[in-house]
C-alpha positions as CSV (number, residue, x, y, z in Angstrom):
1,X,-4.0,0.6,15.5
2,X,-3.6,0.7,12.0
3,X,-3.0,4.4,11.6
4,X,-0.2,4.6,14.2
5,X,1.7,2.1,11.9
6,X,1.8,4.4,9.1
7,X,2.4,7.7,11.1
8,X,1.8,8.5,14.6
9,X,0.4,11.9,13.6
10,X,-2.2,10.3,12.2
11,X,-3.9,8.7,16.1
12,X,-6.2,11.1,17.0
13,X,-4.4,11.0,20.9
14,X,-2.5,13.3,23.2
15,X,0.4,10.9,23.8
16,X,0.7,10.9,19.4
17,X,0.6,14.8,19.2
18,X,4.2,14.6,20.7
19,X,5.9,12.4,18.2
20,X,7.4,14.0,15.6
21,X,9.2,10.9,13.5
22,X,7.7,7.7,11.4
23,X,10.4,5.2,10.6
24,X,7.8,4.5,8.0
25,X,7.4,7.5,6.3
26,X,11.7,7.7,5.9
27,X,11.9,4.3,5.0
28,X,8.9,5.2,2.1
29,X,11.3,8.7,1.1
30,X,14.6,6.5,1.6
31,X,12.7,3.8,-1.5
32,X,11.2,6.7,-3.5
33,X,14.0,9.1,-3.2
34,X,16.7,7.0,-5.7
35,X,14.1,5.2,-7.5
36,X,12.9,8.7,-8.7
37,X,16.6,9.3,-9.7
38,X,17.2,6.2,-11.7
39,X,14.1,7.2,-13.6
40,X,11.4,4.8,-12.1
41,X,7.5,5.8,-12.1
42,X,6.3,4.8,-9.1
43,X,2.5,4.4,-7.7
44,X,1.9,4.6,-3.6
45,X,-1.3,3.0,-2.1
46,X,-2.8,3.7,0.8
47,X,-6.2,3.4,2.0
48,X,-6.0,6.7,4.3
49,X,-6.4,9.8,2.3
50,X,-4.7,11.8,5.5
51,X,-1.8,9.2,5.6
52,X,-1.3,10.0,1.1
53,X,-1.2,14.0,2.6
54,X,1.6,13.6,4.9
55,X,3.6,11.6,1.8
56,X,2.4,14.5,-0.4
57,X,4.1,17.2,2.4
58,X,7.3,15.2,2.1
59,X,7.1,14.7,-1.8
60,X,7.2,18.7,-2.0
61,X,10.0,18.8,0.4
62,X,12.1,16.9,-1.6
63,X,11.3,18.3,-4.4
64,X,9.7,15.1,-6.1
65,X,6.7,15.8,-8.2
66,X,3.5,13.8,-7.7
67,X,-0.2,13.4,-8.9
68,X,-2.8,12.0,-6.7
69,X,-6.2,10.1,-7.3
70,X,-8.5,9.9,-4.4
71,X,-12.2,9.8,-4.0
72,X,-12.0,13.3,-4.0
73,X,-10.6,13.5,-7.5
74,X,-13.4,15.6,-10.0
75,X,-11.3,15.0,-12.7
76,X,-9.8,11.5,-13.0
77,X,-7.9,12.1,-16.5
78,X,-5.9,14.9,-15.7
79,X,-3.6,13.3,-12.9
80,X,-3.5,9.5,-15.0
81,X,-2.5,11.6,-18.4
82,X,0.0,13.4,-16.3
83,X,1.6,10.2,-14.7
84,X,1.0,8.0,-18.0
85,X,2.3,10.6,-20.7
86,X,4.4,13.4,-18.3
87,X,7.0,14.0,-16.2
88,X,5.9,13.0,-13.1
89,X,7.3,10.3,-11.4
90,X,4.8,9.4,-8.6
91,X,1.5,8.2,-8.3
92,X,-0.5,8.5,-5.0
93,X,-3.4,6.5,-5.2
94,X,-6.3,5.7,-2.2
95,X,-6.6,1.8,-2.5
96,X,-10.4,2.6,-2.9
97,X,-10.2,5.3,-5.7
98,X,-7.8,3.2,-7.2
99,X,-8.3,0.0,-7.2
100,X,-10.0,-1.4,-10.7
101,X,-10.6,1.0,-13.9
102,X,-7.2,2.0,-14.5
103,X,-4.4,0.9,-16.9
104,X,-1.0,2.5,-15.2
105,X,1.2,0.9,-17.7
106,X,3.8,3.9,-17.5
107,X,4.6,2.3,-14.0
108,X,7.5,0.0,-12.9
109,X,6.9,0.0,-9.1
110,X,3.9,-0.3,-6.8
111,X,4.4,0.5,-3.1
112,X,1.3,-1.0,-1.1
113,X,2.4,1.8,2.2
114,X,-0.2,-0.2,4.8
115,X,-1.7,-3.7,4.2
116,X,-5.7,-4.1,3.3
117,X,-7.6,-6.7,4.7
118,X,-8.3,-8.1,1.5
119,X,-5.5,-9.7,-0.4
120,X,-8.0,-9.8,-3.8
121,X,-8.6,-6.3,-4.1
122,X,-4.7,-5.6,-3.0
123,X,-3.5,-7.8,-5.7
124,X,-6.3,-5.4,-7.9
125,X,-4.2,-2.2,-6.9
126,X,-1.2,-3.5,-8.3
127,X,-2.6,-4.6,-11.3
128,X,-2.9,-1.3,-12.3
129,X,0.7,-1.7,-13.3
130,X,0.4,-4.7,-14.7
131,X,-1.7,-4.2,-18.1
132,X,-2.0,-4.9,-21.6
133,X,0.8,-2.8,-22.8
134,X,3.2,-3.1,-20.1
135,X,6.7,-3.7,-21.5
136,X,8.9,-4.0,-18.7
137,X,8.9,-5.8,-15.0
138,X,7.5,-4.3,-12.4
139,X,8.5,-4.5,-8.9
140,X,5.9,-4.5,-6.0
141,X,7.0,-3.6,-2.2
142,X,4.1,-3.8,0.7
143,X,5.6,-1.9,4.0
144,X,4.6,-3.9,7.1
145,X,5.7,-2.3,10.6
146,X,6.8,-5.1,12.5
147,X,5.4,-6.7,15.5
148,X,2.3,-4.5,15.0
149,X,-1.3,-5.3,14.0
150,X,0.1,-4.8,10.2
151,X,2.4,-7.8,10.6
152,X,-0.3,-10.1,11.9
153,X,-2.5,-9.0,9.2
154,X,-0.1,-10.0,6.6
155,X,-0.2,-13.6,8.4
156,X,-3.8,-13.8,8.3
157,X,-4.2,-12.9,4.5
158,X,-1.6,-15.5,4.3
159,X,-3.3,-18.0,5.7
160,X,-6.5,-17.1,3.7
161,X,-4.7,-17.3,0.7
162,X,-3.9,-20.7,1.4
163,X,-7.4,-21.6,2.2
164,X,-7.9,-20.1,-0.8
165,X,-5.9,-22.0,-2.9
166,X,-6.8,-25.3,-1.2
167,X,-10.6,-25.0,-2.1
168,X,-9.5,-24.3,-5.2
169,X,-7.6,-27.0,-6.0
170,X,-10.3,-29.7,-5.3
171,X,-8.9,-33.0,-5.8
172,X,-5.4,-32.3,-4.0
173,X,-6.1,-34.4,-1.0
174,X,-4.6,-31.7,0.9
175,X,-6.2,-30.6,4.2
176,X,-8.4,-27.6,4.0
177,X,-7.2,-25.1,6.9
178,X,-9.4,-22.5,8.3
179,X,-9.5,-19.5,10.0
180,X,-9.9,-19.9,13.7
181,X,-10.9,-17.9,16.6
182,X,-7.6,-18.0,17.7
183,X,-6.1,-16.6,14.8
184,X,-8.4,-13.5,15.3
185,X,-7.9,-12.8,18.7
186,X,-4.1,-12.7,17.9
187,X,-4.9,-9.3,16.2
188,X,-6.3,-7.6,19.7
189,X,-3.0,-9.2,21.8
190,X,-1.4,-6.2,23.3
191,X,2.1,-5.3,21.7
192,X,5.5,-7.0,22.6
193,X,7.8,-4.6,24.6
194,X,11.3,-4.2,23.3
């Protein structure tokens, strides 16, 4: 369910073989295009190395040079001195591969492309950015596909950040919500129709 919401291509079905678009993947091109223009340095997560592929295909077709770290990557250095030190304006980076151990301080934008379960090691991902040495602001974007799985997964690390918060700040008096079954059998209700 997840996959479909970044790019059809990527769902392993007939019925997906025969779409050719992903509002997604322009929307991430229609961001990335102009920022790469105004001279932005840009990292892109996403926790499906095939998903970072199809951004690399359309990186090349625009004719926007990229580095990429995965858990693939022999040679960590080489794309980090690139991005950090070179010319290259984007980042691609697999949530996992990325996530702690790097200081990305040449960066001014973090696209999250698809949500993680895990809002801690999310927030890790764009403190990559965010480092001793950073000298400007640095704007964060998370693409959520609405009224999809994404969307409710949003809500629910919403919800657990507020639980989150509330245990942590003992001696609030405020009511300590929890996470309900309820809550997690929204994820499996079937899609509205438009």
């Amino acid at each position: 369910m997840r996959q479909a919401c970044c790019d059809p291509t990527l769902v392993k079905l007939e019925q997906a073989s025969n779409i050719r678009e992903s509002a997604k993947l322009d929307l991430l091109m229609d961001l990335v295009q102009p920022m790469v223009e105004e001279g932005r340095k840009i990292l892109i997560f996403s926790q499906f190395t095939s998903m970072l592929s199809l951004i690399e295909n359309r990186l090349h077709n625009a004719s926007i040079p990229w580095v990429i770290l995965t858990g693939q990557t022999r040679d960590r250095k080489q794309p980090i001195e690139a991005f950090q030190h070179g010319d290259i304006p984007v980042f691609l980076i697999s949530l996992k591969a990325g996530g702690t151990g790097l200081n990305l301080t040449a960066a001014d934008t973090v696209i999250h492309y698809d949500p993680w379960w895990n809002p801690a090691a999310e927030d890790q991902a764009s403190d990559r950015a965010h480092r001793i040495g950073q000298d400007k602001p640095v704007f964060v974007y998370k693409l959520i596909t609405e009224g999809t799985v994404e969307e409710k997964i949003q809500a629910l690390k919403e919800k657990k950040k507020a639980i989150a918060d509330a245990i942590l700040s003992e001696g609030s008096g405020r009511q300590k919500p929890s996470i309900t079954a309820e809550d997690l059998s929204v994820l499996f209700e079937p899609l509205k129709q438009a």
